[in-house]
C-alpha positions, 0 to 999 in steps of 0.5 A: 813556827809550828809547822817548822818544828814539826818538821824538825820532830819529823827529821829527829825521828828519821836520823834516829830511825836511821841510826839505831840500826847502825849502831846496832850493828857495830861490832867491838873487835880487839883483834885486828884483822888480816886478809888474804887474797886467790884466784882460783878456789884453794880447798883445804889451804888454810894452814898454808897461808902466809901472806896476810894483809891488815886491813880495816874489817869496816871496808871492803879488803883492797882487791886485786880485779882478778881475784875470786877467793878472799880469807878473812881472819881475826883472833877472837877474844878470850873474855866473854865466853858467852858472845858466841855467836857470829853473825854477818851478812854477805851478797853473792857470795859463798861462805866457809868459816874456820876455826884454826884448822876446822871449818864450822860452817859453810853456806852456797857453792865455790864455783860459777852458777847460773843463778846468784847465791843471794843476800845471807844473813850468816848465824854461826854457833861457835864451839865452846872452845872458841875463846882466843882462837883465830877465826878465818872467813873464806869468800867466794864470788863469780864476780870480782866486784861483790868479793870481800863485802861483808855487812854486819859484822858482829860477835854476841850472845843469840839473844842480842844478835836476833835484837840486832836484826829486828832493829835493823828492820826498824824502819821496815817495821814501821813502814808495814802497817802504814801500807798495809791501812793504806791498801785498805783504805784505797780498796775501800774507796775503790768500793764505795766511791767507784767513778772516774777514778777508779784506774786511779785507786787500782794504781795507788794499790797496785803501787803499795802491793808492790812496795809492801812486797818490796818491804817484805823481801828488803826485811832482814827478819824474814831469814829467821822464818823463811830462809831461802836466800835466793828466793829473796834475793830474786824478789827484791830485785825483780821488786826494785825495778817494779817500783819505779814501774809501778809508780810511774804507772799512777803518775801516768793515770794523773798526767794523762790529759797532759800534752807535754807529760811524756810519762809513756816514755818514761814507763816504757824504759822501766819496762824494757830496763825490767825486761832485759834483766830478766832475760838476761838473768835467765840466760845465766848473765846475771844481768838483775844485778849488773842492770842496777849500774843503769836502773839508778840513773834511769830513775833520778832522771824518770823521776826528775822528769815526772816531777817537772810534768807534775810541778807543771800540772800543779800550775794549773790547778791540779791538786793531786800533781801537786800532792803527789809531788812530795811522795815523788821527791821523797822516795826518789831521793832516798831510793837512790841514797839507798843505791849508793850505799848497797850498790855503788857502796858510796857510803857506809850505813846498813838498813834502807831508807826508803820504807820511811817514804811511805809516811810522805806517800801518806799525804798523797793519799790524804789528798787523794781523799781530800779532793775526793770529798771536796769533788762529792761535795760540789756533786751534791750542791750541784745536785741539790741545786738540780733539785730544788730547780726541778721542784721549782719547774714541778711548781711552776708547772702544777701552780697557777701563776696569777692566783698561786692556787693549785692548777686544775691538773693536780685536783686528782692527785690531791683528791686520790690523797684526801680519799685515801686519808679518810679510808685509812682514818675508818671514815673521816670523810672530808668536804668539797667546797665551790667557789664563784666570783658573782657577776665577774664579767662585769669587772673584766667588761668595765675596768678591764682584765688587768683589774679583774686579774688583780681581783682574781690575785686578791680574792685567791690570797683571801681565800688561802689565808683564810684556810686551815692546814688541812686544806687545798685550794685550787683553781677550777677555771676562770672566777671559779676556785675549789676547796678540798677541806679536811673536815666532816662536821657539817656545821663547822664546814658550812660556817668556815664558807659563810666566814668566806663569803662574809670576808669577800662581800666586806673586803676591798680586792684588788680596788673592788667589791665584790661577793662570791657564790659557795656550793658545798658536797661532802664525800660519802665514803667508799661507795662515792665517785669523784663525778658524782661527788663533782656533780654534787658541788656542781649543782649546789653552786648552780643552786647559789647563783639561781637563788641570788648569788652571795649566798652558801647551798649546801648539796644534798644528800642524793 
């Protein structure tokens, strides 16, 4: 139920988009309106025309073919002196308005030219003595099918008329900044999150580059700032057909590990669509306009055929076919809503409708996000699992797997650790401890070696627990393990080894007793060796075993 009446706020708000401008636009005329048509340019004949024709100012005057020249005429009220302004927009088409006999404005060539004349918005100051007069409008067109198409129509004061056209904009107002964070975003991904979808991020810009230069030129705003009506007029045609052009490029990039996806195909048409208009708009044929009669077909069907590749791709678990689908639908769909009321004229509205499909193109790129997360996030499970297994090898390989004592292949590097501990604490030194098993040949030669590997087992788990943090144990080989303990007071250390020795001769390890032999070495700063602190513990432990085993033999000081 939310949903549903999201979506219903959703639609409120875009036909209140949608008709505001339209409104806005409407012009309240007393007058009726006549017209009166020619062929050929009839300079300075405004006082001979006698055969006007009424007709419905809102439509297009009912033209014969052959026709170039249409006048317009209305009388103009003579109660609101200050709505004297008119303002009307025309395409391709030159413009004279009169007054009575005079003519007061004049815009574009009555003749062929080789380029079109462009989209006008006409502001035009009328006199003072304006009020009850008739005003004529004199067309020109090259081409019989944009004669007599006036949009816009109104009479009001300057400040209602420049409200009028920012309100007509509406809806390219709001699309503008929804692009432009939209560029910045991808831009910022593209940085950040370079990758695999690098071609895909340079797409989606390249597509919304487009579309906001698009938005630009289609804004009607921008004659108050940079009037130069052709200049406009080229841009948003060359931009219409770089639309589709652009977008299916980024569909391309999404559908290009799909077989049946023919999205080369369709590119490649809007390419060639793109480059016979210009050609022909070179050559003087004034083919980017004409050109529109086969652009808005060619785009329902591209576009219908990506939608199919995408629903496919969608079926087989590709998120961003599936994404990517609404902004696919909803630009499609008011785009050629927007052809049919400003090409083909089958309907009456005056502002666009596709800059509003950039709020469905916004979901796309949520979604491009999205799964950019969820992919950084397998990545980093993925990698976390490669650690922890790469730290479990690491253990594996520096742990004795019996006695879960350090193997003899790490001693170094915890002895270089302990050294530099105690030179960087100004010469807490630490102890050396070597432990033997006494007569542990016994045990293997009479129970075996899986009894004697279990007191190997229990005697290292007694010894580890019996340590403080501060201490490593390590196997030396066979029956003997060492003990780097990080501690200096002698007393304290000779009786943490007699407590071991004390443990092992009362304990029961793994079924048996036994007791054990400790020699005892303390490091004697910077001027000691790892060898002759080595041979030091070495020699006390020899000490132990010659004197009777069972017993701790400090080392001495030589």
């Amino acid at each position: 139920m939310r949903r549903q009446n999201r979506w219903q706020r959703i639609g409120l708000l875009c036909l209140l988009l949608f008709l505001l401008p339209v409104q806005a636009g409407a012009a309240a005329w007393d007058g009726s309106w006549f017209y009166h048509e020619e062929k050929a340019v009839p300079f300075g004949r405004e006082g001979q025309i006698a055969d006007w024709h009424p007709y419905d100012h809102r439509k297009r005057p009912p033209l014969s073919p052959d026709s170039h020249v249409v006048w317009l005429s209305v009388q103009l009220p003579d109660d609101a002196p200050d709505r004297n302004v008119l303002m009307f927009l025309t395409t391709n088409q030159a413009v004279r308005v009169w007054l009575d006999r005079t003519m007061i404005y004049t815009w574009g060539e009555f003749r062929p030219t080789r380029f079109d004349q462009g989209t006008v918005f006409h502001r035009v100051a009328l006199p003072g003595d304006f009020a009850g007069k008739q005003l004529k409008i004199e067309l020109y067109a090259a081409k019989n099918r944009q004669l007599g198409i006036v949009h816009l129509l109104s009479l009001d004061t300057p400040s209602r008329q420049v409200q009028r056209i920012f309100l007509y904009d509406l809806p390219v107002i709001l699309a503008l900044p929804a692009a432009a964070a939209m560029i910045l975003l991808m831009l910022l991904c593209q940085y950040f999150y370079s990758g695999r979808w690098n071609r895909l991020y340079s797409f989606v810009i390249g597509f919304l580059l487009v579309f906001s230069c698009w938005l630009v030129s289609a804004a009607k705003v921008r004659s108050l700032f940079f009037d130069h009506p052709v200049f406009w007029w080229y841009m948003l045609s060359i931009l219409a057909y770089l639309l589709p052009l652009s977008a299916n490029l980024m569909l391309s990039e999404l559908l290009k590990d799909k077989p049946y996806a023919r999205m080369k195909l369709v590119t490649g048409v809007n390419a060639l669509l793109f480059l016979l208009a210009a050609a022909g708009e070179l050559l003087g044929l004034h083919s980017m306009n004409d050109l529109m009669d086969v652009f808005y077909p060619l785009l329902a069907a591209g576009e219908t055929a990506a939608m199919y590749w995408c629903w496919r791709a969608a079926r087989q678990g590709n998120r961003l076919c599936r994404a990517v689908m609404v902004p696919l639908a909803t630009f499609t769909l008011l785009g050629l809503l927007d052809g049919m009321a400003g090409h083909f004229r089958l309907f009456t509205w005056h502002t666009f409708l596709t800059p509003l499909a950039i709020y469905a193109f916004l979901y796309f790129v949520i979604a491009i996000l999205r799964e950019k997360l969820r992919r950084e996030h397998r990545l980093a499970v993925h990698n976390a699992g490669l650690e922890r297994e790469a730290a479990r090898a690491l253990q594996r390989a520096e742990t004795d797997v019996l006695t879960g004592c350090w193997n003899r292949s790490v001693l170094n590097r915890l002895l270089a650790s302990s050294i530099t501990e105690a030179v960087q604490s100004g010469g807490h030194g630490f102890a050396v401890l070597l432990l033997d098993i006494d007569h542990f040949k016994r045990v293997n030669d009479q129970f075996g070696h899986v009894a004697g590997d279990r007191v190997l087992a229990a005697f290292a788990q007694m010894v580890r627990s019996s340590m403080g943090p501060g201490c490593s144990c390590i196997r030396w080989g066979g029956e003997e393990f060492m003990i780097l303990m990080d501690m200096e007071e002698r007393e304290a250390v000779v009786r943490q080894a007699q407590l071991l020795r004390r443990k092992t001769e009362s304990a029961d390890l793994g079924g048996h007793r036994i007791t054990c032999s400790i020699g005892v070495a303390f490091w004697h700063g910077r001027q000691d060796t790892p060898d002759a602190l080595f041979k030091r513990v070495d020699t006390a432990l020899y000490r132990a075993k010659q004197e009777g085993r069972n017993r701790v033999v400090l080392a001495g000081e030589d």
